[in-house]
C-alpha positions in Angstrom: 0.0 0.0 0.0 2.6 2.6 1.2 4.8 1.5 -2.5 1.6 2.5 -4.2 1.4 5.8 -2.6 5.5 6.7 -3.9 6.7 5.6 -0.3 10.4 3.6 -0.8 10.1 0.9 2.0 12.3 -1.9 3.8 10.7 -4.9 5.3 12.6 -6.7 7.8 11.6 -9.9 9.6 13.4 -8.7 12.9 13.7 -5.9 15.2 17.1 -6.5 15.2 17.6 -6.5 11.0 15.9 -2.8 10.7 17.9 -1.3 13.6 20.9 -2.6 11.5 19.7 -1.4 8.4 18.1 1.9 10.2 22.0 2.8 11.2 22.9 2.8 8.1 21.2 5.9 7.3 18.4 7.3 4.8 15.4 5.8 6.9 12.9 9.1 7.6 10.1 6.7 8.9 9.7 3.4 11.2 6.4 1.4 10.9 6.4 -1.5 13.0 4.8 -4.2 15.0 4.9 -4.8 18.4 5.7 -8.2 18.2 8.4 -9.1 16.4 11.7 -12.0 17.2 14.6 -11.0 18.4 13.6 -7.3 19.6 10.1 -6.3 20.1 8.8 -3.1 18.5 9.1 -1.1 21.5 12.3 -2.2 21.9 13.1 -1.1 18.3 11.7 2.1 18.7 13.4 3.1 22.1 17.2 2.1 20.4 15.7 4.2 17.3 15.2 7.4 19.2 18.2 6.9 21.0 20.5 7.6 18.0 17.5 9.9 16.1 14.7 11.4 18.4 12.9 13.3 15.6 12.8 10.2 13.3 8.9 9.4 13.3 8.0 6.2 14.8 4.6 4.0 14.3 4.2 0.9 16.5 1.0 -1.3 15.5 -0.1 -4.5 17.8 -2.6 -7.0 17.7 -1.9 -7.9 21.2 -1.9 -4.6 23.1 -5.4 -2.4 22.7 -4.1 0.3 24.5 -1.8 3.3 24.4 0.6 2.7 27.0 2.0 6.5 28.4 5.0 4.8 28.5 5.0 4.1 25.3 8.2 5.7 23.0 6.5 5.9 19.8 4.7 8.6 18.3 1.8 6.9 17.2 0.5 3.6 18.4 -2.5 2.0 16.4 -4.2 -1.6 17.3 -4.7 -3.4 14.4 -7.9 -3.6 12.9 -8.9 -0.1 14.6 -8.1 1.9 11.8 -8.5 2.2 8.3 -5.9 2.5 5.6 -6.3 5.6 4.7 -6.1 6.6 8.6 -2.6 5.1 8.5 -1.5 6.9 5.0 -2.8 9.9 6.8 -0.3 9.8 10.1 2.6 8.6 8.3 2.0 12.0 5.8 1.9 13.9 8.9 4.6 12.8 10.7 6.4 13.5 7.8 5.7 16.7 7.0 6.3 17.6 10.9 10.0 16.1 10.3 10.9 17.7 7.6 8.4 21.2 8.2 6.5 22.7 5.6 7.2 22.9 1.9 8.7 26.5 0.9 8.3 28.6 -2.0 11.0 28.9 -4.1 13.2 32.5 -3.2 11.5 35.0 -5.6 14.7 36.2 -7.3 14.6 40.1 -8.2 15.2 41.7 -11.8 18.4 43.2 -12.5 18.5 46.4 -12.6 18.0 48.2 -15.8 21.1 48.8 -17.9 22.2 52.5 -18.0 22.0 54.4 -20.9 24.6 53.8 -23.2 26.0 57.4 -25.2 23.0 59.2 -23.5 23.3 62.7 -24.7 23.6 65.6 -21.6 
C-alpha cells in the first residue's frame, strides 16, 4: 500500500535487521509491530530514538489495545482499529512535521536596468 502511494520501503523480519539497516542511514520513517523475534517493537523504537529522536516512529499490535503513556512511539495504532487511509494519513503527517512545511521557491529580483549607453547631456 505505502509502495503505491511513492513511499520507498524496507521490510525486515526482525527488530534486530531494521535497527541494523536503520544505522545505516536514509530511513525518515519506522512502521512496525509490536511483536516481532529477536527485539520487540518497543524495543526497536526506544534504540531508534536513541540515536535519532525526531525520526517518526509508528508501533501497531494485535496484542496490546491500549496506548501505553509509556509508550516511546509517536503513534500507536491496534490493528484492525483503523483504516488505511487513517494510516497513510499519520505517516503523511509525521512527515511533514519532520521535515516542516514545503517553501516557496526565493522569488529572485530583476536586475537592474542597464544604463544608458551614449545618453546625450
Amino acid at each position: 500500500m505505502l509502495e503505491t502511494r511513492g513511499y520507498r520501503v524496507i521490510a525486515c523480519t526482525s527488530g534486530a535487521r531494521a535497527l541494523e539497516l536503520f544505522k545505516g542511514g536514509g530511513v525518515d520513517l519506522v512502521l512496525s509491530d509490536y511483536v516481532m523475534p529477536e527485539c520487540d517493537g518497543r524495543m526497536l523504537v526506544e534504540s531508534i530514538k536513541s540515536i535519532s529522536p525526531t525520526t517518526p516512529t509508528i508501533l501497531v499490535s494485535g496484542t496490546i489495545a491500549a496506548h501505553d503513556s509509556e509508550m516511546p512511539a509517536d503513534v500507536f495504532l491496534p490493528k484492525g482499529t483503523y483504516a488505511p487511509v487513517e494510516l497513510l494519513e499519520r505517516i503523511r503527517l509525521l512527515l511533514v512535521r519532520k521535515r516542516g512545511p514545503k517553501r516557496a521557491l526565493p522569488l529572485v529580483a530583476a536586475p537592474p536596468p542597464l544604463a544608458g549607453v551614449g545618453a546625450a547631456s
